[in-house]
N, C-alpha and C positions, 0 to 999 in steps of 0.2 A: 304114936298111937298103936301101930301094930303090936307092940312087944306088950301093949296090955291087955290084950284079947283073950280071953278065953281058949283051950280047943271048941266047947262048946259052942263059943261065940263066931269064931272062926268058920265052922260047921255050917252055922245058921248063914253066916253073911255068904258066904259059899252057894248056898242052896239058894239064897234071896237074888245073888246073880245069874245065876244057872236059869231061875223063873225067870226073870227079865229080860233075859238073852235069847230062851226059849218063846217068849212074849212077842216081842220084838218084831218081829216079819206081819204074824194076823194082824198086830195092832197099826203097824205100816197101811198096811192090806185096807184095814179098815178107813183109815184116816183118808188116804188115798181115793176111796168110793166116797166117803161120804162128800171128798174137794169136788169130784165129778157131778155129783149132785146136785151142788149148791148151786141154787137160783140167784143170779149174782145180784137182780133185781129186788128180789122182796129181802134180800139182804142189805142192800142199800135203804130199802126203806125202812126195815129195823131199827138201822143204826140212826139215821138221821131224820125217821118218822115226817113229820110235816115242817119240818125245819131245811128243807131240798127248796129251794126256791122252784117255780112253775117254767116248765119248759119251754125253750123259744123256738122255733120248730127255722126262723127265721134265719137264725144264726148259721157260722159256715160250720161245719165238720172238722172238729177238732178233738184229739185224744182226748180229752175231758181232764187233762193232769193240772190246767191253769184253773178252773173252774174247783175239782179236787182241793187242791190245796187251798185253796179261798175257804171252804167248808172245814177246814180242818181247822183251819186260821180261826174261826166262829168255837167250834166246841175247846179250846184251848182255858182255861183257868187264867 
């Protein structure tokens, strides 16, 4: 595919790396603040709205990863 390239073309995809490379870091940057951000909670509730079964307050303290995958197991196709 190289050898049918334009100089033209060559030029552009040149410049279209150079942008993306130069990109690169702010968009990092950005991504990065926005992770810091995120409410992991009302993100939770986004995703899985009123389909979170009601909390057991009773239950022991456990990672949440058995509980996790059960829910995951539900939105599956």
């Amino acid at each position: 595919m190289a050898a049918s390239l334009t100089p033209e073309m060559r030029e552009q995809l040149r410049r279209h790396i150079d942008t993306w490379r130069a990109a690169g870091p702010a968009l990092e940057e950005i991504r990065l603040r926005e992770l810091r951000a995120l409410d992991t909670c009302e993100a939770v509730r986004q995703i899985f709205g009123s389909f979170l079964p009601p909390a057991n307050p009773g239950r022991n303290a456990t990672s949440g990863l058995v509980e996790q995958q059960a829910l995951f197991a539900r939105l599956r196709p």
